[in-house]
C-alpha positions as CSV (number, residue, x, y, z in Angstrom):
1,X,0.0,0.0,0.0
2,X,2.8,2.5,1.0
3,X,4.5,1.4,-2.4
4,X,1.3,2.0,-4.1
5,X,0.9,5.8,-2.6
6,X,4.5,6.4,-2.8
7,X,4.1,6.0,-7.1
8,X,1.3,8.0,-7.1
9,X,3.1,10.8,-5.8
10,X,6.3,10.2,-7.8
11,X,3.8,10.2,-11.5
12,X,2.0,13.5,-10.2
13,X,5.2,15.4,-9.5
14,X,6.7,13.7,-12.7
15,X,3.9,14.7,-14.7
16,X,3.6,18.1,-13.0
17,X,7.4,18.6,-14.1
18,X,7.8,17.7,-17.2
19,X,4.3,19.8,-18.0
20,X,5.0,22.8,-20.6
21,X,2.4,25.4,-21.4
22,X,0.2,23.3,-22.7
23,X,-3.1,25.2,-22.8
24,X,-5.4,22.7,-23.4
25,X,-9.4,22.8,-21.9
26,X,-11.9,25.1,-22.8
27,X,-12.5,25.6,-26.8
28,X,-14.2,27.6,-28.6
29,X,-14.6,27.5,-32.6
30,X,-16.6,29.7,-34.4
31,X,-18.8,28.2,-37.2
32,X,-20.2,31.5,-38.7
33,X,-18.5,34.1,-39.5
34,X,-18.4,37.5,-37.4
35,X,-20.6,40.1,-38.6
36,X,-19.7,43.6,-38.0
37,X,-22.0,46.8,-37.5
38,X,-22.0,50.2,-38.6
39,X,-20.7,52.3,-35.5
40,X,-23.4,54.7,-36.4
41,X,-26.9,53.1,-37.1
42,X,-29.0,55.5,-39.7
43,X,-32.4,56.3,-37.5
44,X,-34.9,57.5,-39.8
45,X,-36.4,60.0,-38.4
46,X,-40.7,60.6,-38.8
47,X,-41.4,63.5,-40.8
48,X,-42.5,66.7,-39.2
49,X,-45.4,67.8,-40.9
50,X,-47.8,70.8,-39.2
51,X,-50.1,70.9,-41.6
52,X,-51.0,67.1,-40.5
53,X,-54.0,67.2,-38.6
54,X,-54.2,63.7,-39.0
55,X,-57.6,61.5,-39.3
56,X,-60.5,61.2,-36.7
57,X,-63.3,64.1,-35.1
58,X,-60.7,66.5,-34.5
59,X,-60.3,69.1,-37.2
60,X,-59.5,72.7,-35.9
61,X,-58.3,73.6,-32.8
62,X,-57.4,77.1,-31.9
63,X,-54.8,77.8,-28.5
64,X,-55.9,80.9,-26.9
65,X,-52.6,83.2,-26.2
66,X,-53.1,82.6,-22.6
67,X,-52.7,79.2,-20.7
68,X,-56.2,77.9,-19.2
69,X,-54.1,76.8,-15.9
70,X,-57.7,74.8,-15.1
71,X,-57.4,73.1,-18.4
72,X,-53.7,72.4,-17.9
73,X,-54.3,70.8,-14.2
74,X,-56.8,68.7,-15.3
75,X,-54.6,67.7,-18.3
76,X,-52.2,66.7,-16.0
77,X,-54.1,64.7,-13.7
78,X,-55.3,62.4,-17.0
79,X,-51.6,62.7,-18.9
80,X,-50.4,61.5,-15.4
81,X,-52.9,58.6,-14.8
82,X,-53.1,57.2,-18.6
83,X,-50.2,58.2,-20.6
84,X,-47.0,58.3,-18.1
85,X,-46.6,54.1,-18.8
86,X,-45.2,55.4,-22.0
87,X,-44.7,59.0,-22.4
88,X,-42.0,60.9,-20.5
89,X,-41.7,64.8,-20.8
90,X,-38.8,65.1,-21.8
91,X,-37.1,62.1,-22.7
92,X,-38.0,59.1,-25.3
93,X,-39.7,55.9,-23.8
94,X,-42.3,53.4,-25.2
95,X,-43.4,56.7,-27.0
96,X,-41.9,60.2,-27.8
97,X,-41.3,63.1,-25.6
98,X,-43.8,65.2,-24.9
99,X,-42.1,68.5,-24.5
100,X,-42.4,70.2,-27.8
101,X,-44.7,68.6,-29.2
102,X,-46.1,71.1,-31.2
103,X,-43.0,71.8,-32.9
104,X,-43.9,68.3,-35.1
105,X,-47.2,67.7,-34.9
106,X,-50.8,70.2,-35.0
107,X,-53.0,70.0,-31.8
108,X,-55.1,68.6,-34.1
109,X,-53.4,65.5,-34.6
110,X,-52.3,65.2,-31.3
111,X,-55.7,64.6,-30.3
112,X,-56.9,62.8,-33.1
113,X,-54.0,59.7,-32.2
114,X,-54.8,60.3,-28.2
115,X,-58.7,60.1,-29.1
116,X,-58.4,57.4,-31.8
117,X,-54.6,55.7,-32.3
118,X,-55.5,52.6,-33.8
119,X,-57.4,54.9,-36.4
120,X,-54.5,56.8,-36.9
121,X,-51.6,54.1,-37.1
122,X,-53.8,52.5,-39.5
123,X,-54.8,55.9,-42.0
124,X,-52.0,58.5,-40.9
125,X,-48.5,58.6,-42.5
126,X,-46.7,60.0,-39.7
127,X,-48.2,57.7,-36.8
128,X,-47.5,54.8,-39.0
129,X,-44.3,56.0,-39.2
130,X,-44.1,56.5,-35.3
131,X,-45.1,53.1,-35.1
132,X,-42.5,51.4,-37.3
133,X,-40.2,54.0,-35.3
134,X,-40.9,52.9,-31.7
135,X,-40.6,49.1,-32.6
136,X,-44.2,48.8,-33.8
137,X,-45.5,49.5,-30.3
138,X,-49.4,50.6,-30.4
139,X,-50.4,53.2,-28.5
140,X,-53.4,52.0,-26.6
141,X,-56.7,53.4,-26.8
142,X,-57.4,54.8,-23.3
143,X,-61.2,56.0,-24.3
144,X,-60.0,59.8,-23.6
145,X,-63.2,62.1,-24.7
146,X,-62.4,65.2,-26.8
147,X,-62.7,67.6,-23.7
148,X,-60.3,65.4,-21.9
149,X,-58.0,65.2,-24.8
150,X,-58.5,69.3,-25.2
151,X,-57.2,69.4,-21.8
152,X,-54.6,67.5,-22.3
153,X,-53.3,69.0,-25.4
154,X,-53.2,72.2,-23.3
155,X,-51.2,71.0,-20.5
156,X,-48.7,69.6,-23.3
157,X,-48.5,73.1,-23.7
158,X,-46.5,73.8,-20.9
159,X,-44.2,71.7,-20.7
């Protein structure tokens, strides 16, 4: 037994010793080949378009100089229980930003697609676009009346 133990030691340092840098174990062979990416990925960007008032009841809709601050509160109150799962203010999400919106798109749109979007993605250019753009993400109907959506489209105003 003691001769037995006594090998088993001398073969582990022998093979220990006589090792070189033999980096054998772990492998990894490709079998496609590596693709590589652009380091810049072209966005297209949706059109801005203000003479778009899109498709649905909405047709004119006139901003009075002055800020209905009891329009803009209640605005707020729906934008913050129904919309804030996917709009931010001022940063992309699920959807687009908020602030500024009326540098794309009319007031009229913007309440046509929060009154009606699956009208909209379906007959509009630009919310079709906005679709495609935001990884073909609906915007969910939320039932939002046209004197909720007026409010709302007047507290977009201020942000």
């Amino acid at each position: 037994m003691k001769n037995l133990l006594v090998l088993s030691l001398l073969i582990l340092l022998f093979s220990c010793a006589n090792k070189q840098d033999n980096k054998e174990g772990f492998q990894y062979q490709r079998t496609q080949k590596e693709t590589t990416t652009p380091t810049q990925t072209k966005i297209k960007k949706t059109p801005v378009d203000l003479s778009n008032k899109g498709v649905g009841p909405i047709s004119q809709v006139s901003f009075d100089p002055i800020i209905n601050s009891s329009l803009v509160e209640k605005g707020r109150i729906i934008f913050q229980q129904k919309c804030t799962t996917c709009h931010f203010p001022d940063k992309k999400f699920i959807g687009p930003a908020m602030k500024g919106i009326y540098t794309k798109r009319s007031p009229e749109w913007v309440m046509n697609m929060i009154i009606n979007p699956e009208r909209m993605i379906k007959e509009d250019p630009i919310a079709e676009a906005l679709f495609e753009e935001y990884n073909r993400t609906p915007m969910l109907n939320q039932n939002i009346s046209e004197e909720d959506a007026r409010a709302i489209a007047e507290y977009l105003r201020t942000l």
